[in-house]
C-alpha positions as CSV (number, residue, x, y, z in Angstrom):
1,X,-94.4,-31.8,34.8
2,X,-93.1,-32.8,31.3
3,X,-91.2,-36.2,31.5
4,X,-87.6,-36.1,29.5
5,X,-85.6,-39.6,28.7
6,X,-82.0,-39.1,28.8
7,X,-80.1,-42.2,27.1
8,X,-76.4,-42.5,26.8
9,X,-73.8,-44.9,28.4
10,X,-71.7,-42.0,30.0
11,X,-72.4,-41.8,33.2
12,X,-71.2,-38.5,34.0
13,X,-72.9,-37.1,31.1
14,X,-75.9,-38.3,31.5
15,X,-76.1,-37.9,35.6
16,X,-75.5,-34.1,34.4
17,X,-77.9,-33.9,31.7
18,X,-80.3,-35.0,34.6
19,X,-79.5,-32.7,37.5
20,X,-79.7,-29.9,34.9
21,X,-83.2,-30.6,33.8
22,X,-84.5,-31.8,37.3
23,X,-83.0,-28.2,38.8
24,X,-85.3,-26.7,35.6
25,X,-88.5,-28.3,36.8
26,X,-88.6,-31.6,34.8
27,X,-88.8,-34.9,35.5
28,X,-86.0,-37.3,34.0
29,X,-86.3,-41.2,33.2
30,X,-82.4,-42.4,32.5
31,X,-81.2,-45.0,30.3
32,X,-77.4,-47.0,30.1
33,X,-77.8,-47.5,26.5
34,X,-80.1,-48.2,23.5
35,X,-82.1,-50.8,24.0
36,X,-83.2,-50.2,27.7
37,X,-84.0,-46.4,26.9
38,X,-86.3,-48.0,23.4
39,X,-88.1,-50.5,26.4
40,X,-88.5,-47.8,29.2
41,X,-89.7,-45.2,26.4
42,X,-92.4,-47.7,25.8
43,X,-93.2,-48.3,28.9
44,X,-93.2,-44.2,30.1
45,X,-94.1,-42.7,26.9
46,X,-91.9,-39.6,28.0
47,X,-93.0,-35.8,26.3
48,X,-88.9,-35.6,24.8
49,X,-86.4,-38.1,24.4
50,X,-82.5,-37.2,24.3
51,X,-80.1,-39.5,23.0
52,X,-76.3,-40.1,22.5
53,X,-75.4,-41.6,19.3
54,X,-72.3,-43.3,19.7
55,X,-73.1,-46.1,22.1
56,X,-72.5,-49.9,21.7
57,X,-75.0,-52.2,20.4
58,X,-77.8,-50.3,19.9
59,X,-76.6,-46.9,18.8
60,X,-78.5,-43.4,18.7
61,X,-79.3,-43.7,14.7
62,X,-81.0,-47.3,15.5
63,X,-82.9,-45.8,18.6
64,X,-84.3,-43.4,16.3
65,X,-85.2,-45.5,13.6
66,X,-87.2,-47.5,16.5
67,X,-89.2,-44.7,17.9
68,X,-90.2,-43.4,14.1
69,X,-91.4,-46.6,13.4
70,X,-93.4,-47.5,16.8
71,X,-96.8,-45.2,16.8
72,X,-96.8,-44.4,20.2
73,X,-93.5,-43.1,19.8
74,X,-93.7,-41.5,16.4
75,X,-94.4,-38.5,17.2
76,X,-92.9,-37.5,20.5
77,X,-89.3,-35.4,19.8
78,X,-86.1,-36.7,19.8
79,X,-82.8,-34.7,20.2
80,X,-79.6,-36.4,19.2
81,X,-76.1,-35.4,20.8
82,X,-73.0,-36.6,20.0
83,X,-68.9,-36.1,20.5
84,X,-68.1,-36.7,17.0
85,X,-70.6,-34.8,14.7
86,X,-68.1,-36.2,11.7
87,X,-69.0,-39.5,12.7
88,X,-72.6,-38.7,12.3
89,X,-73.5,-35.5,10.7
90,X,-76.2,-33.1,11.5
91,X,-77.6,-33.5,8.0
92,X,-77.7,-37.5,8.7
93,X,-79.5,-37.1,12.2
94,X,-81.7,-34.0,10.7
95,X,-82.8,-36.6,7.5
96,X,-83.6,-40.2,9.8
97,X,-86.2,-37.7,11.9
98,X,-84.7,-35.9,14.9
99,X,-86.3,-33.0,15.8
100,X,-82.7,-31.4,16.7
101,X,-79.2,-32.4,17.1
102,X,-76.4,-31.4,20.1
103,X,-72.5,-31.3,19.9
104,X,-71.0,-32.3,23.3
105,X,-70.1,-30.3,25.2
106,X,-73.1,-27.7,25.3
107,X,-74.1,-25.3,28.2
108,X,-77.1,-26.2,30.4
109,X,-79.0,-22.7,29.0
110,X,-78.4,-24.4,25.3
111,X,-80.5,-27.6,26.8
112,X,-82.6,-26.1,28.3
113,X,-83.5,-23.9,25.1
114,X,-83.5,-26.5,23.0
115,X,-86.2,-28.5,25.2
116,X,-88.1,-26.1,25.3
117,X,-88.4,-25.1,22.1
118,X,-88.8,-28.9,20.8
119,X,-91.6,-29.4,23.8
120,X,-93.4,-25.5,22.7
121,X,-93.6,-27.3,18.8
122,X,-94.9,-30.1,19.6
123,X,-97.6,-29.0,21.8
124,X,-98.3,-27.0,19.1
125,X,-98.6,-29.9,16.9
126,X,-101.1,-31.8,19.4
127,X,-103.4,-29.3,19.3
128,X,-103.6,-28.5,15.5
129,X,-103.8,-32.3,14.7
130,X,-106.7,-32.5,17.6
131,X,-108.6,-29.3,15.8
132,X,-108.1,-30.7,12.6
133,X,-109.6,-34.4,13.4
134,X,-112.2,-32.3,15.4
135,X,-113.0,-30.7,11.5
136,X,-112.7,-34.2,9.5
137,X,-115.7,-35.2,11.8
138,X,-118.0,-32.5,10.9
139,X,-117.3,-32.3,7.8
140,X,-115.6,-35.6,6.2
141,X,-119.8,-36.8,5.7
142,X,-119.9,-34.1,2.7
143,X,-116.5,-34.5,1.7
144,X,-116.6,-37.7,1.1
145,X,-119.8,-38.1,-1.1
146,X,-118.3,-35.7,-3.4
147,X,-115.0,-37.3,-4.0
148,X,-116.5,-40.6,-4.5
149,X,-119.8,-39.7,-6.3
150,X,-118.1,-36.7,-9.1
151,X,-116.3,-39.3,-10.5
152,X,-118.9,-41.8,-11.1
153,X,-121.3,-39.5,-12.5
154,X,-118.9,-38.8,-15.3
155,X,-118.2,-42.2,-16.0
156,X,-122.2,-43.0,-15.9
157,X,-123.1,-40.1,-17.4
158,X,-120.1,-40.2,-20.4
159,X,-121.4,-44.0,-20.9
160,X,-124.5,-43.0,-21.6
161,X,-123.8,-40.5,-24.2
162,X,-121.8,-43.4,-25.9
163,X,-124.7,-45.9,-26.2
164,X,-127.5,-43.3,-26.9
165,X,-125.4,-41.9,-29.5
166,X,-123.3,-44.7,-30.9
167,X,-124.3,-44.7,-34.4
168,X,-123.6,-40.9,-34.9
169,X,-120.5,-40.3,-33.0
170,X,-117.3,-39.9,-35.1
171,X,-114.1,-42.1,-34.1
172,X,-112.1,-39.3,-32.7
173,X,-115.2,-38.1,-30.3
174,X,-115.4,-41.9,-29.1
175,X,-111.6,-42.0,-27.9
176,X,-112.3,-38.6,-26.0
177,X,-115.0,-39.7,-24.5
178,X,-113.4,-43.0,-23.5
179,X,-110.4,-40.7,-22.4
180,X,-112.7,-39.3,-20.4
181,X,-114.1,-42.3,-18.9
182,X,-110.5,-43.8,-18.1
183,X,-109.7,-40.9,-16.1
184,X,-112.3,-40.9,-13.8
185,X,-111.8,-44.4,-13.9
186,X,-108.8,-43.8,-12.3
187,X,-109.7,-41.2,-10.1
188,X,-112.0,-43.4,-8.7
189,X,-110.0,-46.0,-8.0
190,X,-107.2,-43.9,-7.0
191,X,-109.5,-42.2,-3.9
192,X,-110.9,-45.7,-3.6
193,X,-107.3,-47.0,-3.0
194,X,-105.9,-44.4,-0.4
195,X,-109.6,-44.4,1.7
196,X,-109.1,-48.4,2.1
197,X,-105.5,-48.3,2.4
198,X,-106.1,-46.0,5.6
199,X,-108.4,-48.1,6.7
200,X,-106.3,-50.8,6.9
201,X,-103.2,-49.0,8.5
202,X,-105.7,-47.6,10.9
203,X,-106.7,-50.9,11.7
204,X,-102.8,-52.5,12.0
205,X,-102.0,-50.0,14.5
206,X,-105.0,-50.3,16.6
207,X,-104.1,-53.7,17.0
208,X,-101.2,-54.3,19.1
209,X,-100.7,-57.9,18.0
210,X,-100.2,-56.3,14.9
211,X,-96.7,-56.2,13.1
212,X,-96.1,-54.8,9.9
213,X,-95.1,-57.8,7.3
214,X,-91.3,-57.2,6.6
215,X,-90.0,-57.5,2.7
216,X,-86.6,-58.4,1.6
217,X,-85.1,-55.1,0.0
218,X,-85.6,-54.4,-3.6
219,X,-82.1,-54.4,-5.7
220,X,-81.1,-51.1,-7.5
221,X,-81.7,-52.2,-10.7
222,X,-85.9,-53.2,-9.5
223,X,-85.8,-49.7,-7.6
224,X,-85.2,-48.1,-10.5
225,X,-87.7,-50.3,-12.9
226,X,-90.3,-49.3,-10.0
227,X,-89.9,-45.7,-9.7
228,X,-89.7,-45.1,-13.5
229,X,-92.7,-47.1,-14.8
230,X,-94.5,-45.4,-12.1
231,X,-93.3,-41.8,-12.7
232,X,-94.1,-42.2,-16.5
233,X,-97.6,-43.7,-16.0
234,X,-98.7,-40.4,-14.1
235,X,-96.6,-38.5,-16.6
236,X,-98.6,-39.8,-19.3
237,X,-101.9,-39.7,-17.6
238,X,-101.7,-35.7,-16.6
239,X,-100.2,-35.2,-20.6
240,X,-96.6,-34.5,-19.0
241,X,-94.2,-36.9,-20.5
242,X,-92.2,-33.8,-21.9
243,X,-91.9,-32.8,-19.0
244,X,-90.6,-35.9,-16.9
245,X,-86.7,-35.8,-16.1
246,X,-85.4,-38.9,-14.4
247,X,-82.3,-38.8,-12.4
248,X,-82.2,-42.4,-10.6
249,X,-79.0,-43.4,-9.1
250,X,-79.2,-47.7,-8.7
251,X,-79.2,-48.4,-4.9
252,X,-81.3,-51.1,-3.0
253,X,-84.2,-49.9,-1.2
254,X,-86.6,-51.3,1.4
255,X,-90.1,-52.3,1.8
256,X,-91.7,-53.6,-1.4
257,X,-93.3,-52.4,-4.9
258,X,-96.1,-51.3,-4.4
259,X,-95.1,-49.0,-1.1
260,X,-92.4,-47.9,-3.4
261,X,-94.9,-47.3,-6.1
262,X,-97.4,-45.8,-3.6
263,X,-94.4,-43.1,-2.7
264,X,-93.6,-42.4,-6.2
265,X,-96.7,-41.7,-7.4
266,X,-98.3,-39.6,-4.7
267,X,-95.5,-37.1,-4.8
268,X,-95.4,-37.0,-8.2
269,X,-99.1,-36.8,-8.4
270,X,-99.2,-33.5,-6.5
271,X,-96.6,-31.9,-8.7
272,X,-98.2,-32.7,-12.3
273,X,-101.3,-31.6,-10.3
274,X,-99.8,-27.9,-9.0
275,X,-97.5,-27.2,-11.8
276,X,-98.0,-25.9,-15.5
277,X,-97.8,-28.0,-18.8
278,X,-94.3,-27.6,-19.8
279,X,-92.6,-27.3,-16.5
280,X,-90.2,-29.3,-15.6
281,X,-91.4,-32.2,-13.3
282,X,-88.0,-33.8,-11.7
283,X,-87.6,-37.1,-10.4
284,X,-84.6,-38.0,-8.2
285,X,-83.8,-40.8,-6.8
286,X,-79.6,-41.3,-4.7
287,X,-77.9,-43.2,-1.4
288,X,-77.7,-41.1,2.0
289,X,-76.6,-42.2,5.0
290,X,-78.1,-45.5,5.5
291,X,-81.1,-45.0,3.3
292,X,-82.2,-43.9,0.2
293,X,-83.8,-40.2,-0.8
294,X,-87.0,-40.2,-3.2
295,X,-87.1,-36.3,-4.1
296,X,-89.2,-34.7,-6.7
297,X,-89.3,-31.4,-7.8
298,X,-91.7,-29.1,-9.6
299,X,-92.0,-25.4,-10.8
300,X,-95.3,-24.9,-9.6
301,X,-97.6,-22.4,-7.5
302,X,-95.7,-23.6,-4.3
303,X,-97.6,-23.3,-0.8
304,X,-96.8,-21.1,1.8
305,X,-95.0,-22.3,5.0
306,X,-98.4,-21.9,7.3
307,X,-99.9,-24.6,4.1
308,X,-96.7,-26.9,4.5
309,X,-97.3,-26.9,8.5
310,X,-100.8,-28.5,8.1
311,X,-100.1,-31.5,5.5
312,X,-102.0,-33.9,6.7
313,X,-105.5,-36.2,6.3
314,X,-107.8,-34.7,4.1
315,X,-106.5,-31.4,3.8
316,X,-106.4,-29.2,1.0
317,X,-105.4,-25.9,0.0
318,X,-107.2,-22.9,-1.8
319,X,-110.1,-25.4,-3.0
320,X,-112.4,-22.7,-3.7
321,X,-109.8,-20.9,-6.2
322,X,-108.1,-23.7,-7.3
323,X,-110.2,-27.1,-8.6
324,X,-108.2,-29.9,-6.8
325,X,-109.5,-33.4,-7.6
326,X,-109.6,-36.3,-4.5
327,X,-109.3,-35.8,-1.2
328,X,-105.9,-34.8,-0.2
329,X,-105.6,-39.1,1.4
330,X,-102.6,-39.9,-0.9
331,X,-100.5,-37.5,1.7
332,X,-101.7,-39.3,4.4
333,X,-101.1,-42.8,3.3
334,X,-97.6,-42.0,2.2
335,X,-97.4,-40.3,6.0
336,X,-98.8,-43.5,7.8
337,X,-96.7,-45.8,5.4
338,X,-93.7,-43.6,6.4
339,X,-94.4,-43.7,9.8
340,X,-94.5,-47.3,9.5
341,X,-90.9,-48.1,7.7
342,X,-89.5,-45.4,10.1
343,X,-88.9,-43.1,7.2
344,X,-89.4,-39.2,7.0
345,X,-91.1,-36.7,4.4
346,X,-89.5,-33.2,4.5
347,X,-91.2,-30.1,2.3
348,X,-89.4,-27.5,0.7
349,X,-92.0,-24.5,-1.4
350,X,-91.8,-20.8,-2.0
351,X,-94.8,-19.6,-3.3
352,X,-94.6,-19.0,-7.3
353,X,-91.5,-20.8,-7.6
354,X,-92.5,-24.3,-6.6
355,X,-91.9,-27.2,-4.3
356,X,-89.3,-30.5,-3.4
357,X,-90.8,-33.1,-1.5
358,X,-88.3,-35.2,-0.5
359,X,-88.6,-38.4,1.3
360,X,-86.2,-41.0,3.6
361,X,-86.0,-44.6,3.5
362,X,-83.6,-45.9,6.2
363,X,-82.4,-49.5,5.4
364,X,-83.8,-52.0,7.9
């Protein structure tokens, strides 16, 4: 019997909500308002959370923000209802993380489908990320080897050549050859980075003592200074600068630099990386709601939705037709480091046309 918590300070409302759901074969937990329904969710761990959003203290929006940000909650779906959906737009409820969003008054057969739908998904979800870890450990002993070794063979190897050959190379075939060595260099490093910052995250959250160190926001004008230096740095080192079109509106944003950097630079990573030379590569960066949006957009190959649905550790797409350097972990940091500031990363792609990423920051 799937477990549903129903939080909202209307009685009648919510006594209804639970008759409804209990008459359909569920079991209900009920909460008055925000901050008892976050304490009993961690306590029950129910399969589907609903929640009102206008409700005093703790509202809806801050309820959500908790769950997204608490691991054992991440996960699990959250519908949002509301009286007054121009107090708190769909858009706004759709962009912190709900799974889906109600206007009060709704019939009991629109609950119920909506529940069911949200519970159908994310079983769904449970048992692809299961067959997918089941994969990584089969097979993460040769990934990883690959991935770590390629690199360093060219550096090695590209050394080498240098001092075996030193006295008869020209000038220009030294700098490619350095080139060379810089970017696997940073290839290196760059795998080397996203395996150990896993790691690390892996081991925060299997510590429950644990609690992720909290930075004073960054103003607009360092928000900006971040995201560009980064942008133009991976612009430069996949030969793109042409290509690079900022449009960063100022606006505070939370966490620290090198999260921000971490953000920037992984999604802009994977569009230099799936996109032609002299495409344009878009960087945008504006206010919503009570966060900030970090969107970038490319003119690439695009994925189809069934490659969208399985973003996660380690994965890649098309590997034997397309070459795709590293191991698909930047995703999966920015996903963990996501999970952690209670943000969200939504993906937009038609295949042959290209893709946004676009990823929330809620202010703490």
């Amino acid at each position: 019997m799937k477990r549903i918590l129903i939080i909202d300070d209307e009685e009648p409302m919510r006594m209804t909500i639970a008759m409804t759901l209990e008459a359909a074969g569920y079991e209900t937990l009920q909460a008055v308002s925000g901050a008892p329904g976050l304490a009993l969710a961690r306590e029950q761990l129910p399969d589907l959370t609903i929640c009102d959003v206008n409700m005093p203290e703790m509202d809806g929006t801050a309820v959500l923000r908790a769950f997204r940000a608490d691991p054992d909650l991440a996960s699990r779906p959250f519908i949002m209802m509301t009286g007054n959906p121009a107090q708190t737009p769909q858009r706004v409820g759709m962009n912190l993380g709900a799974d889906d969003y109600l206007v009060k008054p709704f019939k009991a057969t629109d609950l119920i489908a909506c529940i069911e739908m949200r519970l159908k998904r994310a079983d769904l979800h449970w048992r692809v990320e299961g067959k997918t870890l089941q994969e990584l450990r089969t097979t993460l002993h040769s990934v990883l080897p690959h991935e770590f070794f390629t690199p360093l063979a060219g550096i090695i190897g590209l050394s080498e050549v240098m001092r075996e050959e030193a006295r008869d190379l020209t000038p220009d075939q030294i700098v490619n050859y350095a080139t060379d060595i810089e970017r696997s260099g940073q290839r290196l490093h760059r795998t080397l980075r996203n395996y150990l910052k896993i790691l690390d995250l892996d081991q925060a959250q299997a510590d429950p003592a644990a609690k992720p160190r909290r930075s004073d926001p960054l103003k607009p004008a360092e928000t900006v200074a971040v995201i560009e230096s980064t942008a133009r740095a991976v612009a430069v080192k996949h030969a793109r600068t042409g290509d690079l079109h900022l449009k960063l509106s100022p606006c505070a944003s939370p966490g620290d630099r090198d999260t921000l950097s971490v953000f920037t630079e992984e999604l802009l990573e994977n569009a230099c990386s799936f996109s032609r030379q002299g495409t344009p590569v878009t960087v945008e960066l504006f206010a919503e709601g009570n966060g900030i949006v970090l969107r970038v957009t490319d003119k690439g190959r695009g994925m189809a939705q069934e490659q969208i649905n399985r973003i996660g550790a380690f994965m890649q797409f098309d590997r034997k037709r397309y070459e795709q350097q590293g191991l698909g972990l930047g995703l999966s940091v920015v996903g963990r480091l996501l999970q952690r500031a209670g943000g969200s990363l939504n993906v937009q792609s038609t295949v042959g046309e290209g893709t946004i990423a676009s990823l929330s920051l809620p202010n703490a």
